[in-house]
N, C-alpha and C positions, 0 to 999 in steps of 0.2 A: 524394626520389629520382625519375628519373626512369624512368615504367617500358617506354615505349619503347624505350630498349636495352636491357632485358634482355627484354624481349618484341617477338619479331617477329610479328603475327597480320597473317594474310591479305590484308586490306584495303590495309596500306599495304605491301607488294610491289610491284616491276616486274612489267612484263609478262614479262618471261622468268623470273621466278623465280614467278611464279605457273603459267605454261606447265608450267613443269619439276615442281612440288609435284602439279597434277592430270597429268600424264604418270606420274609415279613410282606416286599411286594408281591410275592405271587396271592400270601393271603388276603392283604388289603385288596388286590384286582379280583380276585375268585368270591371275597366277601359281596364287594360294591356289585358283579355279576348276578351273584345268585338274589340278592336284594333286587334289584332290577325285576328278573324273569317270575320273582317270587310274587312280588306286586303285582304284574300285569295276567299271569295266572290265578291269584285270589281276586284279581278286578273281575276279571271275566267269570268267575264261578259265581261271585255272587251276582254278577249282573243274570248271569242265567235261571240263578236260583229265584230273582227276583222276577222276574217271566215266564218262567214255568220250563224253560229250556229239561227236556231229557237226554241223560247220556247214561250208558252204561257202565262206565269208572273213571276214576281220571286219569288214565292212563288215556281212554278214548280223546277227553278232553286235550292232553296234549298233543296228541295226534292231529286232532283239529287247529287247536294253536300253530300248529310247526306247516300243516298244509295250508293254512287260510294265509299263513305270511308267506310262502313260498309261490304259492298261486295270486293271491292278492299284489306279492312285489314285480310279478311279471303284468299284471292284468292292469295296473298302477301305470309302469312304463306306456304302455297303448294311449294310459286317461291322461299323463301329462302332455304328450303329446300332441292328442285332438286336442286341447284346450291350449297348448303352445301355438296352433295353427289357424283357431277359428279364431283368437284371440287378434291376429293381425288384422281379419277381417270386420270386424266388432268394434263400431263405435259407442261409449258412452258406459258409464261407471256399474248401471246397475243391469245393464244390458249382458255385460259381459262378465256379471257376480252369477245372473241366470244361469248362462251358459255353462260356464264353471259349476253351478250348483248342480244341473241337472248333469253333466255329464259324471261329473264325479260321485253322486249317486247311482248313479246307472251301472259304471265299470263296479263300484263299490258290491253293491249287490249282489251283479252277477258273481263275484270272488265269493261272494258268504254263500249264497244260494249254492252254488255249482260244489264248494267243499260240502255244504250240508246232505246234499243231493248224492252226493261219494260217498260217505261214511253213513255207515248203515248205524250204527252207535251211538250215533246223536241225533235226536230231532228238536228241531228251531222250529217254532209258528212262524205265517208269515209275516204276521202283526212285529214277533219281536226281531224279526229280520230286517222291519223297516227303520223300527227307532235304533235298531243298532247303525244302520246306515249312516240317519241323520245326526246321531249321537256321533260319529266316527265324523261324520263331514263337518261339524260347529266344532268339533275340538282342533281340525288340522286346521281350520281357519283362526280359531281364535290363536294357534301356535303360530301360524303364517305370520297374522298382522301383527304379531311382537318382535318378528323376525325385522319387519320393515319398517316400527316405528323406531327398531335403536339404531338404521343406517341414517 
């Protein structure tokens, strides 16, 4: 048999049908992107709206989004760390969940605080600064422990 018709790979396309196969991917990739960013920007507008959070448009809001992950990915680095290292020193399951909780609050914070503190355009209470905290630290756990029930 022959398996050229029943396989068309790549290589032996036209040029318009190869145009059209990377045009189709760039828009499935640019679709599945912008759905992404779109979701965790209307997550966070309404969480703010649901707290009382002030911003002056959403542009400032983006702003915040793009510094709190820029700052927070560097401030994150420091937090896995100290908890990669006390972690040796730690014996005992719920001893060392503590450790982990509180540190990773603590960096967490100071990232939301220190952007909120910059950006003159938004203000956060500190009330919703903290359940954003702990809302941010039971979701990366609850994502953790699935990561390690499927090994």
């Amino acid at each position: 048999m022959n398996h050229k018709n029943k396989k068309n790979p790549f290589r032996d396309m036209n040029l318009f049908e190869k145009v059209l196969v990377i045009k189709a991917l760039i828009l499935l990739v640019v679709i599945s992107f912008t759905f992404v960013i779109g979701s965790i920007f209307f997550g966070i507008v309404g969480f703010f709206n649901l707290f009382g959070v002030r911003y002056t448009s959403p542009y400032s809001l983006i702003g915040f989004v793009l510094l709190l992950f820029l700052f927070g990915g560097v401030v994150d680095l420091f937090s896995i760390t100290l908890i990669a290292c006390s972690s040796r020193y730690v014996s005992g399951k719920y001893k060392l969940f503590i450790i982990r909780m509180v540190i990773d609050w603590t960096f967490t914070w100071l990232a939301l605080h220190t952007v909120d503190e910059y950006m003159e355009s938004i203000t956060i209470p500190l009330k919703t600064e903290i359940i954003a905290v702990l809302l941010l630290f039971f979701i990366e756990i609850a994502f953790d422990n699935k990561e390690k029930t499927k090994k």
